[in-house]
C-alpha positions as CSV (number, residue, x, y, z in Angstrom):
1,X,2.9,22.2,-8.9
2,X,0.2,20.2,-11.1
3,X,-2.9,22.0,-12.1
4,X,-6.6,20.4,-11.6
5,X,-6.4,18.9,-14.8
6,X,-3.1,18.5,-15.8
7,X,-0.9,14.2,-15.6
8,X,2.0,15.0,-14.5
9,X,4.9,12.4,-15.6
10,X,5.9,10.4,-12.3
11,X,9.6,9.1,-12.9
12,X,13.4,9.4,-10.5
13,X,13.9,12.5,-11.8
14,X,10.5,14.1,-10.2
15,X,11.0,11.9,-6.9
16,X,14.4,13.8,-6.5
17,X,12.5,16.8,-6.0
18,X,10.0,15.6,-3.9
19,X,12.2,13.9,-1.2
20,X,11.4,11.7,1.3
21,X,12.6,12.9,4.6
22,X,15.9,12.6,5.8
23,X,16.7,9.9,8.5
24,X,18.8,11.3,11.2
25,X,21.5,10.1,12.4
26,X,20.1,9.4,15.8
27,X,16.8,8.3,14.5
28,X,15.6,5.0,16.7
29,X,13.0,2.8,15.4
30,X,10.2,5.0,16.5
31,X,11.1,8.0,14.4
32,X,11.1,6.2,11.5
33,X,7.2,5.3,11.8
34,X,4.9,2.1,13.1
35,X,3.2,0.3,10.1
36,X,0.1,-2.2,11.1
37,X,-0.5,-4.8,8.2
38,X,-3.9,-6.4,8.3
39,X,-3.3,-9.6,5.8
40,X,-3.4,-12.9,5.0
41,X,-5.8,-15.6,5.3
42,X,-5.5,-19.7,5.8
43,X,-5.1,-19.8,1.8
44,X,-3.2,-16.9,1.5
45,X,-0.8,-16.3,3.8
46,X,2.2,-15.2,2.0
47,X,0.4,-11.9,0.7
48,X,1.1,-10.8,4.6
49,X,4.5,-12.1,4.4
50,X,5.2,-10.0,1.1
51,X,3.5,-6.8,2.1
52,X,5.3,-6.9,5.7
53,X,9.0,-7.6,4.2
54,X,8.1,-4.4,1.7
55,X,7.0,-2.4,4.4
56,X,10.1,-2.5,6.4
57,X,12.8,-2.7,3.1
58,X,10.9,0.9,2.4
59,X,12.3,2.4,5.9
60,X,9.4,1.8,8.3
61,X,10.7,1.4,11.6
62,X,8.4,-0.7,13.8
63,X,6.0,-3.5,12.3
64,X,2.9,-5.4,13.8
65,X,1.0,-7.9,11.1
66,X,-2.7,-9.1,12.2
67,X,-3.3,-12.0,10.3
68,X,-5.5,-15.3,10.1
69,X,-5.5,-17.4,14.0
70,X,-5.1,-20.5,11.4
71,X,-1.3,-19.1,10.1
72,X,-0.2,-16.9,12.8
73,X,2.3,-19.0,14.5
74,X,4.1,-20.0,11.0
75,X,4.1,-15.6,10.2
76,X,5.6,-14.9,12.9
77,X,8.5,-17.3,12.5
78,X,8.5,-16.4,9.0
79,X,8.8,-12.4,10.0
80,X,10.9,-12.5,13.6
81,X,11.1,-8.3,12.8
82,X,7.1,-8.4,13.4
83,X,4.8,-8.5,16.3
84,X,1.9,-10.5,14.8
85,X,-1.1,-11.0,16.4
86,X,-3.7,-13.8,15.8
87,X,-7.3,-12.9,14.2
88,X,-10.2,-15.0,14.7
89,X,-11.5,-16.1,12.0
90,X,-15.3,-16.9,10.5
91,X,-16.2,-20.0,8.9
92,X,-15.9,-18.5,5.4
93,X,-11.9,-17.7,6.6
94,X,-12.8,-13.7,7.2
95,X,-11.5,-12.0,10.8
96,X,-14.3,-11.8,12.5
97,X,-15.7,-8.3,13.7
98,X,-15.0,-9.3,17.4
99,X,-11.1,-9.5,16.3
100,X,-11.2,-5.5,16.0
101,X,-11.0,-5.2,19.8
102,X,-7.9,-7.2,19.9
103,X,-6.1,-4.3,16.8
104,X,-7.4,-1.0,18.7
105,X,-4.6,-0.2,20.4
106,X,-1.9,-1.1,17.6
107,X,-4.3,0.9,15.2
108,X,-4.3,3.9,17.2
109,X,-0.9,4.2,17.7
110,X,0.5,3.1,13.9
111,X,1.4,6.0,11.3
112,X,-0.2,3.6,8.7
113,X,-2.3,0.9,8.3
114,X,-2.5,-1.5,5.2
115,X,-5.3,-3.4,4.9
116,X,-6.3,-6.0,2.5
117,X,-3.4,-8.5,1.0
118,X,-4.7,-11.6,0.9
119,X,-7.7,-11.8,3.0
120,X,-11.1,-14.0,2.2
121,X,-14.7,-13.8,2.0
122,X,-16.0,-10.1,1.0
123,X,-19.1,-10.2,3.1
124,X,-17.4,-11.1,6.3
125,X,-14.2,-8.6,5.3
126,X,-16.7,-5.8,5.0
127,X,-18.1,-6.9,8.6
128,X,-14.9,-6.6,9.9
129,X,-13.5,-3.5,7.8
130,X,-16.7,-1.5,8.8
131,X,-15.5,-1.7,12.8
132,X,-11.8,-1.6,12.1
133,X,-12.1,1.5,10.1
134,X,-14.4,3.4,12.7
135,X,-11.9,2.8,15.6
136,X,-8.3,3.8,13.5
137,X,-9.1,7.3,13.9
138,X,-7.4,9.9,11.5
139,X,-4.4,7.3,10.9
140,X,-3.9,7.0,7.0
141,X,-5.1,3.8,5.7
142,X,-4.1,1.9,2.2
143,X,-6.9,-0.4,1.2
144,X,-5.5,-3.2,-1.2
145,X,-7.3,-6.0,-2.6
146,X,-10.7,-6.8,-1.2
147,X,-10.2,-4.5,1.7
148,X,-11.1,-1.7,-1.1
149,X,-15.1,-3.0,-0.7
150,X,-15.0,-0.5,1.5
151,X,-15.6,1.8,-0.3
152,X,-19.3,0.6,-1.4
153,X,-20.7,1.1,1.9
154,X,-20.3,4.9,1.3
155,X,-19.4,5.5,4.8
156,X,-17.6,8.9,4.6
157,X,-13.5,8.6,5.6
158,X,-12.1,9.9,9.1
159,X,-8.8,9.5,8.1
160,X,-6.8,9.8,4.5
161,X,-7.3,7.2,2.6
162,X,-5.6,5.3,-0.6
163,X,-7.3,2.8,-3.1
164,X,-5.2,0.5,-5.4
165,X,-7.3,-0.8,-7.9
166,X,-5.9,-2.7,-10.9
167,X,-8.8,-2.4,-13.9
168,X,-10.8,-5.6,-13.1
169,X,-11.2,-4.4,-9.3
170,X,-11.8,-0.8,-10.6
171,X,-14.6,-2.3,-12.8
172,X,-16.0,-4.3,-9.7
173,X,-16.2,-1.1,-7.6
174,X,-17.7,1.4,-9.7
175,X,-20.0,-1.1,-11.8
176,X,-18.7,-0.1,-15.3
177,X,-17.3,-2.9,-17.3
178,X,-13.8,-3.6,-17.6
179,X,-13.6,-2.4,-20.9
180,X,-14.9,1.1,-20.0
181,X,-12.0,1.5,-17.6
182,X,-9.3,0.7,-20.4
183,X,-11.2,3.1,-22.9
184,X,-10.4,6.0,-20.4
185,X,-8.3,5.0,-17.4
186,X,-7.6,8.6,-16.8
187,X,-11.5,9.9,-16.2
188,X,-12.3,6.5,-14.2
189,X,-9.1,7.2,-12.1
190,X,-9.7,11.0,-11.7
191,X,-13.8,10.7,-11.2
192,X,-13.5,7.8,-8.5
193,X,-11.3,9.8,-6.4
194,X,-13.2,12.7,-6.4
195,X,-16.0,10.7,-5.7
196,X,-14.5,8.7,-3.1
197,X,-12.5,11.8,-1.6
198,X,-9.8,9.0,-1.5
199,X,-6.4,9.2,-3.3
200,X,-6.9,6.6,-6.2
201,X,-3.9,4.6,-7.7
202,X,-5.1,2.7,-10.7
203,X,-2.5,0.0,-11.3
204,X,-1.2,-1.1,-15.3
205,X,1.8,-0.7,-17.0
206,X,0.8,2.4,-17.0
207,X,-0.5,4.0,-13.9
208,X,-2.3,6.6,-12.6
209,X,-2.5,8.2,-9.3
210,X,-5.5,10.7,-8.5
211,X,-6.3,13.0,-5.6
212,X,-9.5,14.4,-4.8
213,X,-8.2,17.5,-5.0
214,X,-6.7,17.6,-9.0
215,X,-3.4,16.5,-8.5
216,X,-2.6,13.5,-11.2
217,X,0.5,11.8,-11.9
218,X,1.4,8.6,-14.6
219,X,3.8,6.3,-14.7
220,X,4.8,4.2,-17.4
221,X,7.0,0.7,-16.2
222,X,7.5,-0.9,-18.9
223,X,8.8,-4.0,-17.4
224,X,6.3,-7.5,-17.6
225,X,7.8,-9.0,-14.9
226,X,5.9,-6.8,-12.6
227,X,2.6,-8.7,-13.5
228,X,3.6,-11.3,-11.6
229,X,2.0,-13.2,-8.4
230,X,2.1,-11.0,-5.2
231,X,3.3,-8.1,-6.7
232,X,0.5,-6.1,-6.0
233,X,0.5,-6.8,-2.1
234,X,4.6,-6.0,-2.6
235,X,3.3,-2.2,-4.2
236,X,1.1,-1.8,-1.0
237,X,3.3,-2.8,1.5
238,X,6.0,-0.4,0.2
239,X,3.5,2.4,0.0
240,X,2.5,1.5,3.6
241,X,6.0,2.0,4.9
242,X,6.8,5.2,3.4
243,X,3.3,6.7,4.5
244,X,4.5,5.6,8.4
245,X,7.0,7.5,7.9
246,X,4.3,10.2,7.5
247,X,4.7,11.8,4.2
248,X,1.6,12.5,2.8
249,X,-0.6,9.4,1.0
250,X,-0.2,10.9,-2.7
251,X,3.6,10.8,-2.0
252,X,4.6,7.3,-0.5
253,X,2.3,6.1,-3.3
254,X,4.2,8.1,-5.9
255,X,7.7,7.0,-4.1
256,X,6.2,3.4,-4.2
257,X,4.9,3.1,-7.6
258,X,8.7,3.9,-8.7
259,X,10.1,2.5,-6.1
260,X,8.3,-0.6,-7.4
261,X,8.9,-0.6,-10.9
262,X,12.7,0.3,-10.9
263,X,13.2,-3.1,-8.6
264,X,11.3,-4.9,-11.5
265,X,14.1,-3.2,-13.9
266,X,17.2,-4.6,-11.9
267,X,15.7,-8.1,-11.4
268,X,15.1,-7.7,-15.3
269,X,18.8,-7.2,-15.9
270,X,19.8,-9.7,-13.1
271,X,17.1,-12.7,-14.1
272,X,15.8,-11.8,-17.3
273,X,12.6,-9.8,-18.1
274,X,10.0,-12.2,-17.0
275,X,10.0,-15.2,-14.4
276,X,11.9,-13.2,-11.7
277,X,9.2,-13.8,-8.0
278,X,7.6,-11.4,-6.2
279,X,9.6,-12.2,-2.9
280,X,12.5,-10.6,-4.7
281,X,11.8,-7.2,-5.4
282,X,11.7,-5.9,-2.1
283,X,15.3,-6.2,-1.4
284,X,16.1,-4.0,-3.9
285,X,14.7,-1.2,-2.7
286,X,16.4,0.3,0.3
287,X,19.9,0.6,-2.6
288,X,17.0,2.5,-4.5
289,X,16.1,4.8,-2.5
290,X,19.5,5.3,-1.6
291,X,20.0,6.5,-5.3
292,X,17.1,8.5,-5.1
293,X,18.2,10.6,-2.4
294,X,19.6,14.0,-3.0
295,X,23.2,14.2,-2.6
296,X,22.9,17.2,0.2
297,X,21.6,16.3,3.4
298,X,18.0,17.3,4.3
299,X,17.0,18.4,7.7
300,X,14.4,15.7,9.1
301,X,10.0,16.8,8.8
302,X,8.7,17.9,12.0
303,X,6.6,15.0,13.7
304,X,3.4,15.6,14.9
């Protein structure tokens, strides 16, 4: 489909050829795929919130969010759809390492695990991440935010993993400057996943996703409104439900990068081209994918 060195344009019309699967009719909750969201932090709580709701509006079918002890109790009345479950916390506001004993079952048994929206204190986060990472098995694993930190300690990955860097972060993790990374999004992109041996999505107006095998797509948005507060966590959380419903990592990013950006497009029509919230573009999406589906029915994937 793509050769080593070839972008592909990422758009609808591609995404109609590369279909999610089809949900039966007599699919239950389970079949549809467990997401664990590790997010959120006594300053930052909503990122959880906002990755969670995305999550399930992509088609997940079971949710648990581990978040900060400090906001747990207000989540989980926020989210009544979620089992959440309480995180110590350090000083600083990380989870602290210990908490990893309380996520190993719910780790082991999810289909995806997003990791990073909101959380505090990088030296503490790594503490933790280094643990939770080492006990999720082969279980695909988005790293948003500073969750992708992760990446520094060089550890190499059990399990498929996906980065989504915007160019600051991208400049923070591979120590060239900002600048660098705007010169030539498309090398830094392409180099840190084959680097990493991650799959890389490098977030702009236009962006890039990278596999470590050669595989490249870009996406232009077009749409401002997107740079917005919590939109980011919104990106991850949809890419985190489609991956539970275990489609490969390079493809529930490319259905979520679209996914993403064609909500920004309706609540620019509805609202106006800017000032429309994060909070808002989730419910857009299952009518999206809806649209996107091809018009024949598709026999479900085989689960594993």
């Amino acid at each position: 489909m793509h050769s080593e060195t070839s972008w592909t344009r990422l758009d609808a019309r591609l995404l109609r050829s590369w279909p999610l699967p089809q949900v039966a009719p007599d699919a239950d909750k389970e079949d549809r795929g467990r997401v664990l969201v590790i997010a959120g932090s006594r300053e930052i709580p909503g990122a959880a919130l906002l990755a969670a709701t995305a999550a399930l509006r992509a088609g997940a079918g079971k949710l648990v969010i581990a978040t900060a002890q400090s906001v747990a109790a207000q989540l989980a009345i926020s989210m009544p759809e979620a089992r959440v479950i309480a995180l110590p916390e350090t000083p600083a506001g990380a989870f602290a390492p210990q908490a990893v004993e309380l996520l190993e079952p719910s780790a082991q048994r999810a289909h995806a695990i997003l990791i990073g929206p909101g959380l505090m204190d990088e030296t503490g986060s790594l503490a933790f991440l280094s643990r939770l990472l080492a006990v999720a098995g082969r279980v695909p694993v988005i790293l948003d935010a500073l969750a992708m930190d992760a990446i520094k300690t060089g550890a190499p990955w059990a399990q498929p993993v996906l980065l989504t860097p915007h160019a600051g972060e991208m400049a923070h993790l591979t120590g060239l400057s900002k600048e660098a990374i705007l010169a030539d999004p498309r090398t830094a992109c392409a180099e840190a996943a084959r680097e990493w041996n991650v799959v890389v999505a490098l977030k702009g107006a236009a962006t890039l996703i990278a596999t470590p095998g050669g595989p490249r797509w870009h996406h232009e948005a077009g749409h401002p409104g997107l740079a917005t507060s919590g939109s980011g966590d919104v990106l991850a959380g949809l890419i985190a439900g489609l991956a539970a419903q275990q489609v490969p990592l390079e493809q529930a990013c490319a259905w979520g990068v679209v996914l993403h950006a064609l909500a920004g497009r309706e609540l620019a029509r509805s609202r106006g081209p800017v000032g429309y919230l994060a909070r808002e573009l989730p419910a857009e999406v299952p009518r999206l994918i809806r649209r996107l589906r091809p018009s024949r029915a598709l026999k479900p994937s085989p689960r594993e």
